[in-house]
Residue frames as a rotation matrix with the C-alpha (Angstrom) as fourth column:
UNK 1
-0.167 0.424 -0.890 118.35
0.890 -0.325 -0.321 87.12
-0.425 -0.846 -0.323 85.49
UNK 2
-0.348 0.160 0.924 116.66
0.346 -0.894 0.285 90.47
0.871 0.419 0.256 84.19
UNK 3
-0.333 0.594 -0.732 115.57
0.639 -0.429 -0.639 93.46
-0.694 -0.680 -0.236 86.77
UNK 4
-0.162 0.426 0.890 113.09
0.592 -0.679 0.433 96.31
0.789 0.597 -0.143 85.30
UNK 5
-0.293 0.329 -0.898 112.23
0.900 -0.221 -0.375 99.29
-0.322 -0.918 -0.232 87.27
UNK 6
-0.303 0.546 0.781 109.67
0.639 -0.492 0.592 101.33
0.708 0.678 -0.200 86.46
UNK 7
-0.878 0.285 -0.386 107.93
0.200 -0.513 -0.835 104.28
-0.436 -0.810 0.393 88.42
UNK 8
0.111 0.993 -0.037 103.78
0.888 -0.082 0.452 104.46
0.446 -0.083 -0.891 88.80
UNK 9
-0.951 0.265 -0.162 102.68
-0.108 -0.772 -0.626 108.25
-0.291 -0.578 0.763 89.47
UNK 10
-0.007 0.907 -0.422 99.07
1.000 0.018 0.023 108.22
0.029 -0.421 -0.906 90.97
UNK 11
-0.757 0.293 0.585 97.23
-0.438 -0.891 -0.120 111.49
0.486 -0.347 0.802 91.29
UNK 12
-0.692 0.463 -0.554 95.15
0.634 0.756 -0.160 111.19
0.345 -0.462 -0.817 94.39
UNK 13
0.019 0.710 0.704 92.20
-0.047 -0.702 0.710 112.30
0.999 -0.047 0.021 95.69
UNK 14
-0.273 -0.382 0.883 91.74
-0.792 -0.432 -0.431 113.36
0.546 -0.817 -0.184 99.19
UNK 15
-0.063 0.782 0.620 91.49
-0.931 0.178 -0.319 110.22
-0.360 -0.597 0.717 101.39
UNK 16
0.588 0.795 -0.150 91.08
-0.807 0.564 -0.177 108.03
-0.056 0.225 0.973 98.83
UNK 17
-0.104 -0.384 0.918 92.21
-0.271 0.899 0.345 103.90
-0.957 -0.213 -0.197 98.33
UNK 18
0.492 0.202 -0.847 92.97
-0.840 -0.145 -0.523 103.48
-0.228 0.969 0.098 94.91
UNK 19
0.706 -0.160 0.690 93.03
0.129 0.987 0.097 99.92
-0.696 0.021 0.717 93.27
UNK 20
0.266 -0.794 -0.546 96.85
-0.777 -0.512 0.366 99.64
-0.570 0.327 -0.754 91.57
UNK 21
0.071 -0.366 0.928 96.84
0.233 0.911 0.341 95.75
-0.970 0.192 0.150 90.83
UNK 22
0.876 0.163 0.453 96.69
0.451 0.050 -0.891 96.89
-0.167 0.985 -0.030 86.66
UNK 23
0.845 -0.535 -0.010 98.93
-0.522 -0.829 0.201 99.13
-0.116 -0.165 -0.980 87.18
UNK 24
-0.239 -0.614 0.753 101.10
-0.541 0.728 0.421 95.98
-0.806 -0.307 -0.506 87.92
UNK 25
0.230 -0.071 0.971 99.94
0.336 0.942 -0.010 93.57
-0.913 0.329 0.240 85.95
UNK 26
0.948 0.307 0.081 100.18
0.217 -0.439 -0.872 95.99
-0.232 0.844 -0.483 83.05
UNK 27
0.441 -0.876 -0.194 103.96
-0.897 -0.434 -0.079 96.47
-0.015 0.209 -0.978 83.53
UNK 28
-0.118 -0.483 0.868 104.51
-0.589 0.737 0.331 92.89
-0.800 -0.472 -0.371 84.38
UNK 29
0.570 0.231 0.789 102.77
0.308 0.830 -0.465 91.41
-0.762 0.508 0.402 81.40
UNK 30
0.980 -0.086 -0.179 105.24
-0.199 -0.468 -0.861 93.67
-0.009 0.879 -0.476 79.12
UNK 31
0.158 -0.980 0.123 108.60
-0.943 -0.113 0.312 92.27
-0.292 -0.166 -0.942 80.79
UNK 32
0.446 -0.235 -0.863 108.56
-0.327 0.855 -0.402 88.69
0.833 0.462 0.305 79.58
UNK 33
-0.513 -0.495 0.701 109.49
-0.824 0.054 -0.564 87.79
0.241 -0.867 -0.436 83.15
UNK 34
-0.156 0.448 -0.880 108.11
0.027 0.893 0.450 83.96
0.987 0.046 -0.152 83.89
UNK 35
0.697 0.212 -0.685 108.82
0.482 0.569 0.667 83.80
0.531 -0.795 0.294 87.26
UNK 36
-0.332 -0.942 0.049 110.73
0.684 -0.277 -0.674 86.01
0.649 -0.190 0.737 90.06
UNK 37
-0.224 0.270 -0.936 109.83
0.914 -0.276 -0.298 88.81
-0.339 -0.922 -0.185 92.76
UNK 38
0.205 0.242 0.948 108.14
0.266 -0.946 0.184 92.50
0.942 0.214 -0.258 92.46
UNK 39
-0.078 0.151 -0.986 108.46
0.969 -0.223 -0.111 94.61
-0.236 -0.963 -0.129 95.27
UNK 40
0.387 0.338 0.858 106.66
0.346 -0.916 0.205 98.04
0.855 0.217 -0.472 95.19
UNK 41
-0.316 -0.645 -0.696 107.71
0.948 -0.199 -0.247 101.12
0.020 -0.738 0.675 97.16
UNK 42
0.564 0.401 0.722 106.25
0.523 -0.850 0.063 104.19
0.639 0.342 -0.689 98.05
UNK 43
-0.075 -0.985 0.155 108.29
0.672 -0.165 -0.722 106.93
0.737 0.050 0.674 98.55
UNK 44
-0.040 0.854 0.519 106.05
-0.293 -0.506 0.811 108.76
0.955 -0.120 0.271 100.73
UNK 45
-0.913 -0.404 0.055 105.27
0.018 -0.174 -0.985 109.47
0.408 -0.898 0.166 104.60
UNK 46
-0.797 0.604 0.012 101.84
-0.265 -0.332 -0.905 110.05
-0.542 -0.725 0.425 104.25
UNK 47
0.317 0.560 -0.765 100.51
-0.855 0.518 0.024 107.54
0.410 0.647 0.643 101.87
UNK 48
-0.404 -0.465 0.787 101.05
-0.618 0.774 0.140 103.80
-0.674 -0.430 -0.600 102.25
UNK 49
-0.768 -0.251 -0.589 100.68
-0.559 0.712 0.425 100.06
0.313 0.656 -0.687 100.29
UNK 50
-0.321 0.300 0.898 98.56
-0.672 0.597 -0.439 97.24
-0.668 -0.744 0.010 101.09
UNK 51
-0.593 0.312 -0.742 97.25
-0.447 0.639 0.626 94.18
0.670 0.703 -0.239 99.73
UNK 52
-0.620 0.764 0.178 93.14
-0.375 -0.090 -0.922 93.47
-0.689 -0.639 0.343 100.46
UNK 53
-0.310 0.914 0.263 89.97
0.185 0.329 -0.926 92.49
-0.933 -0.238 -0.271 99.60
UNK 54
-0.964 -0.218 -0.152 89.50
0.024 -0.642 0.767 93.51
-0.264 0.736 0.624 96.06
UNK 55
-0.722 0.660 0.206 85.69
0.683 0.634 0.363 91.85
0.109 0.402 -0.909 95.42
UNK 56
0.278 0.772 -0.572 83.66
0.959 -0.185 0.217 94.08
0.062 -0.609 -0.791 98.13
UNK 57
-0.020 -0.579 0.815 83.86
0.638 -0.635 -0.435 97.62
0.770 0.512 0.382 98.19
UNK 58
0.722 0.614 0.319 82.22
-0.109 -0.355 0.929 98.08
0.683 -0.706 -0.189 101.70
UNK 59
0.634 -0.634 -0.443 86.08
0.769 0.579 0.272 97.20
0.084 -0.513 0.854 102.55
UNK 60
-0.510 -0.730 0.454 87.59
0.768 -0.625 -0.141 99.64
0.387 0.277 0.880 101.67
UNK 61
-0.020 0.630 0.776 85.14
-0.339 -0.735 0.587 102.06
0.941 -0.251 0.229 103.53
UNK 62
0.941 0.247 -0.229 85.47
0.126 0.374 0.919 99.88
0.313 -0.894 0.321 107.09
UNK 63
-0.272 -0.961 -0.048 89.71
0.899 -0.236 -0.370 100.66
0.344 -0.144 0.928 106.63
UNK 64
-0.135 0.072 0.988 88.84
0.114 -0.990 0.088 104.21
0.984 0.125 0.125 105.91
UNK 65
0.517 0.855 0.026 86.90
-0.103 0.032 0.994 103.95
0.849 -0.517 0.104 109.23
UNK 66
0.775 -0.053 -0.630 89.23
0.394 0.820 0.416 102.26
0.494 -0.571 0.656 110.80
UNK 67
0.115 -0.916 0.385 91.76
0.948 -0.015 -0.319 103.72
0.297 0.401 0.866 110.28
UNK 68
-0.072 0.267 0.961 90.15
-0.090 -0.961 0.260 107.39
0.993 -0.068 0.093 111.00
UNK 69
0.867 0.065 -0.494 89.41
0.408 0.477 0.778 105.55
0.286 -0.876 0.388 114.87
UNK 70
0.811 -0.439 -0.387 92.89
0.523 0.247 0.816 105.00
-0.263 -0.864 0.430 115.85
UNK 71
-0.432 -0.885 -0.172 94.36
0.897 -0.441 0.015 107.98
-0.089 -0.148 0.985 114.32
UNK 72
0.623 0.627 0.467 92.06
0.766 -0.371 -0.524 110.85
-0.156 0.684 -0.712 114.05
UNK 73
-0.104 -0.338 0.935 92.68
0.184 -0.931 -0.316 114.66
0.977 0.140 0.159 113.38
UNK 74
0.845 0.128 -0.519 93.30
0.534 -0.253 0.806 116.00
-0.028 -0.959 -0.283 117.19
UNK 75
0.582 -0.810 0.071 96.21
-0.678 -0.436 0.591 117.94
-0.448 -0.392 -0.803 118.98
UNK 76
0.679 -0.727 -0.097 99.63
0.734 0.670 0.113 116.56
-0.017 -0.148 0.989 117.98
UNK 77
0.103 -0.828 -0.550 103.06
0.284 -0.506 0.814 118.06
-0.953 -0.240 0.183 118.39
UNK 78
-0.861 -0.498 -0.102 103.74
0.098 -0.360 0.928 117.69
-0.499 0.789 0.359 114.78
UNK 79
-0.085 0.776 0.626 101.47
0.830 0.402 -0.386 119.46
-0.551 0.487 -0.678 112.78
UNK 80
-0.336 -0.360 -0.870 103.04
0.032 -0.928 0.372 121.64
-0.941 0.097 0.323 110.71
UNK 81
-0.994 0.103 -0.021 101.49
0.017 0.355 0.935 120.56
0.104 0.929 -0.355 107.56
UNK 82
-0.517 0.641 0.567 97.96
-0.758 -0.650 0.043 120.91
0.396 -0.407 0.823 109.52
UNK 83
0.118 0.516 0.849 95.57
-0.952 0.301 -0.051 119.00
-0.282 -0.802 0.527 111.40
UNK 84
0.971 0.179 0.156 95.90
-0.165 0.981 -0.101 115.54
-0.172 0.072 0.983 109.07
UNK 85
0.169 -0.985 0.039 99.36
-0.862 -0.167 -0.479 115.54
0.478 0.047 -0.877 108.96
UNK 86
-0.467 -0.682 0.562 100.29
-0.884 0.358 -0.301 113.55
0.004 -0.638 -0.770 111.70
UNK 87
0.128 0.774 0.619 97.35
-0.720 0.502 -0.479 111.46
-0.682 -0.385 0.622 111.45
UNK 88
0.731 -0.280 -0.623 98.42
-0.436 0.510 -0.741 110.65
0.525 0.813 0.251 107.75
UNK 89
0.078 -0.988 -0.132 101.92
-0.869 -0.003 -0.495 109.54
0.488 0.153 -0.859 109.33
UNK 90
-0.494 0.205 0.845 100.08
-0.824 0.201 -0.530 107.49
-0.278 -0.958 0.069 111.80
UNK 91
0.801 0.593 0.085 98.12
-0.461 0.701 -0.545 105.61
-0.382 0.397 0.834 109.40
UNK 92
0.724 -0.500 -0.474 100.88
-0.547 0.002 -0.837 105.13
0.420 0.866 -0.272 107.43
UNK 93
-0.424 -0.645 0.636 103.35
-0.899 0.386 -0.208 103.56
-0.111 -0.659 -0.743 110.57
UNK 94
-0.204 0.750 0.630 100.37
-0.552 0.443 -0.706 101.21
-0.809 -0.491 0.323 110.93
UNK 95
0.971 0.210 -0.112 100.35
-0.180 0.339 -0.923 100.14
-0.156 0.917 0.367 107.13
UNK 96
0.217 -0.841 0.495 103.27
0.601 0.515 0.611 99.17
-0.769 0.166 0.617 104.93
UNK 97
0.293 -0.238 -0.926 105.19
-0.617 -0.787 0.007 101.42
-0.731 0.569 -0.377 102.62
UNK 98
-0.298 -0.275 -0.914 106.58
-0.948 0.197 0.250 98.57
0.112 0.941 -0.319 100.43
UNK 99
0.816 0.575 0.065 105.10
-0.503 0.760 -0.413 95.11
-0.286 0.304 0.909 98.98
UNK 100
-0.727 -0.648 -0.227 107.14
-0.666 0.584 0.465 92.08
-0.169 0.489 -0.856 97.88
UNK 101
0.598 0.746 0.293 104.81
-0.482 0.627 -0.612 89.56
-0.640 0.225 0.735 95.57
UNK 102
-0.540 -0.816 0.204 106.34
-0.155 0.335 0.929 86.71
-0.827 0.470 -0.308 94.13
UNK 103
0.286 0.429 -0.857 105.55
-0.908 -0.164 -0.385 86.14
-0.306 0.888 0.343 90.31
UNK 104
-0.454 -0.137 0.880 104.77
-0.078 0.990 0.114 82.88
-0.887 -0.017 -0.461 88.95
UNK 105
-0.524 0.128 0.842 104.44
0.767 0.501 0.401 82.19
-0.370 0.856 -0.361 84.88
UNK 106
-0.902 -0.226 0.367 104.17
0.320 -0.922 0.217 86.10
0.289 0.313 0.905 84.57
UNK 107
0.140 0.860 0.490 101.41
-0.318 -0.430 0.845 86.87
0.938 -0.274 0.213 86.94
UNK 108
-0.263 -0.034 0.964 101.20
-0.579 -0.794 -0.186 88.20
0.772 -0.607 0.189 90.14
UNK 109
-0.289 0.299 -0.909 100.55
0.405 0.899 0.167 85.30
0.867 -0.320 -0.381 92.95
UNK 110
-0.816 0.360 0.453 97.61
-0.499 -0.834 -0.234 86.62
0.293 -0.417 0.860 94.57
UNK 111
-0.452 0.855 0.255 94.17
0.570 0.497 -0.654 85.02
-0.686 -0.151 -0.712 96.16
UNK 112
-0.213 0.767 0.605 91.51
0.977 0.155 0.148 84.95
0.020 0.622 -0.783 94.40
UNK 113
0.748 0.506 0.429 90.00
0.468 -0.861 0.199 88.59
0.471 0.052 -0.881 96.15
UNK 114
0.248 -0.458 -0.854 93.38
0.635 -0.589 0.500 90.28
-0.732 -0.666 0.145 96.61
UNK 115
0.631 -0.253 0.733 94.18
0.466 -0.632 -0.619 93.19
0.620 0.732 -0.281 94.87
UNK 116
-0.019 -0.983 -0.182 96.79
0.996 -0.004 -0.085 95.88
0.083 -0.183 0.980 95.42
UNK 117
0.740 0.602 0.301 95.87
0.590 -0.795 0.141 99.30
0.324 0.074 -0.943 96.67
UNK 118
-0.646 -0.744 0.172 97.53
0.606 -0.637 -0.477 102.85
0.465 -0.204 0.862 97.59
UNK 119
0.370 0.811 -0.453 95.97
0.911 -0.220 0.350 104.70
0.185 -0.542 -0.820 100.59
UNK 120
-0.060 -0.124 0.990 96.00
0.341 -0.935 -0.097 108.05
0.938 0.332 0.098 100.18
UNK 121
-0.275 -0.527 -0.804 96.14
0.811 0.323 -0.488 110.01
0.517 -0.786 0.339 103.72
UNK 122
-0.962 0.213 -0.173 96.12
-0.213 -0.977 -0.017 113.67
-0.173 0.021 0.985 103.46
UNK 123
0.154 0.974 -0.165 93.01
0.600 -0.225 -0.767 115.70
-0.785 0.019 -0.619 103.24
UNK 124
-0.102 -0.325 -0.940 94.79
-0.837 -0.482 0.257 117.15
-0.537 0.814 -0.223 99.61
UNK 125
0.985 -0.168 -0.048 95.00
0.013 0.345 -0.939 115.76
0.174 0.924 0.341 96.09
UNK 126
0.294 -0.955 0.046 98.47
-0.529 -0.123 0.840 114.66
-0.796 -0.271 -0.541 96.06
UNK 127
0.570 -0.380 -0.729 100.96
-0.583 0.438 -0.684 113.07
0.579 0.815 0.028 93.04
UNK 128
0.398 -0.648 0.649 102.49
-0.598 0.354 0.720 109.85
-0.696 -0.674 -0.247 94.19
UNK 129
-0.063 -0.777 -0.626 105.22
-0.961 0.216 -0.172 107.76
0.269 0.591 -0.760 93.18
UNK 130
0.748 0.043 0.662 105.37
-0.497 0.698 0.516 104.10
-0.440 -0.715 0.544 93.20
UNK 131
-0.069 -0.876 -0.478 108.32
-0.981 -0.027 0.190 102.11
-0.179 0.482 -0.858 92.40
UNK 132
0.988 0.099 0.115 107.78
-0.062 0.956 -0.287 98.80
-0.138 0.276 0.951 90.65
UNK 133
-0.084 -0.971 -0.223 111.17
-0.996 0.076 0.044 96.64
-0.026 0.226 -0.974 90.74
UNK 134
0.852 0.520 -0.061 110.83
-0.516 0.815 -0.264 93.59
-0.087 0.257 0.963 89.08
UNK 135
-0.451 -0.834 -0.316 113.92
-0.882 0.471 0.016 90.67
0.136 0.286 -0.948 89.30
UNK 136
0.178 0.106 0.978 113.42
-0.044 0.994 -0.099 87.29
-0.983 -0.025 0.182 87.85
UNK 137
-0.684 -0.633 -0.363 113.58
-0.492 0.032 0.870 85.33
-0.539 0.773 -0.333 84.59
C-alpha cells in the first residue's frame, strides 16, 4: 500500500471554472500507483470541486448561470467580505468541496466527457489549494 499527498495551488481569476483533470493526471502518472483511490480537497469556503462535462464549453457558462440564479449578490446578513461573499458560500454549500475517483491501471476512471474542475466564486483573483491524496498500489 503507498499514499502520496501532494498540494495543487491554482491562481484564479474572478469567477472563473478552471479545468484541473492534468493537474491530476500529471501527479498520478508520476506515482507508479496501478490501482487505488484519489480524493481531492479544497480547503476553501468560497471555491468548490466538481466533476462535468469536459467536451462543450457552453457548460461551463450554463453553471456559471446557474449558479448566479439561485445565489445572486443581494442583502445577506453575512457580508463582511462584500456583496459576493455569501453568495460564494452559497454556491459552494450547493457544490462539493472534496472528490473521491477511483484509479484503475494508473488512470483516473472517468467517462469519456468528464473532466475535473475548480469553481472559483469570489469576484477577486484568489490562490487556491487543492489537496491530492492518493492511496493504492
Amino acid at each position: 500500500m503507498k499514499q502520496i499527498i501532494k498540494k495543487i495551488i491554482l491562481k484564479t481569476k474572478p469567477f472563473e471554472i478552471i479545468n484541473i483533470t492534468e493537474n491530476i493526471n500529471e501527479i498520478l502518472s508520476k506515482s507508479n500507483v496501478s490501482q487505488g483511490l484519489v480524493n481531492l480537497s479544497v480547503l476553501h469556503t468560497s471555491c468548490s470541486l466538481m466533476i462535468q462535462e469536459n467536451a462543450d464549453n457552453s457548460v461551463m457558462l450554463d453553471i456559471k448561470d446557474f449558479l448566479d440564479k439561485i445565489a445572486p449578490e443581494k442583502e445577506y446578513y453575512h457580508n463582511s467580505e462584500g456583496p459576493d461573499d455569501m453568495p460564494a458560500h452559497l454556491k459552494s454549500l450547493l457544490t462539493q468541496t472534496n472528490l473521491t475517483i477511483s484509479v484503475k491501471k494508473n488512470i483516473l476512471v472517468l467517462g469519456t466527457w468528464q473532466g475535473i474542475f475548480l469553481l472559483e466564486h469570489r469576484n477577486a483573483s484568489k490562490q487556491r489549494e487543492v489537496f491530492f491524496h492518493l492511496i493504492g498500489e
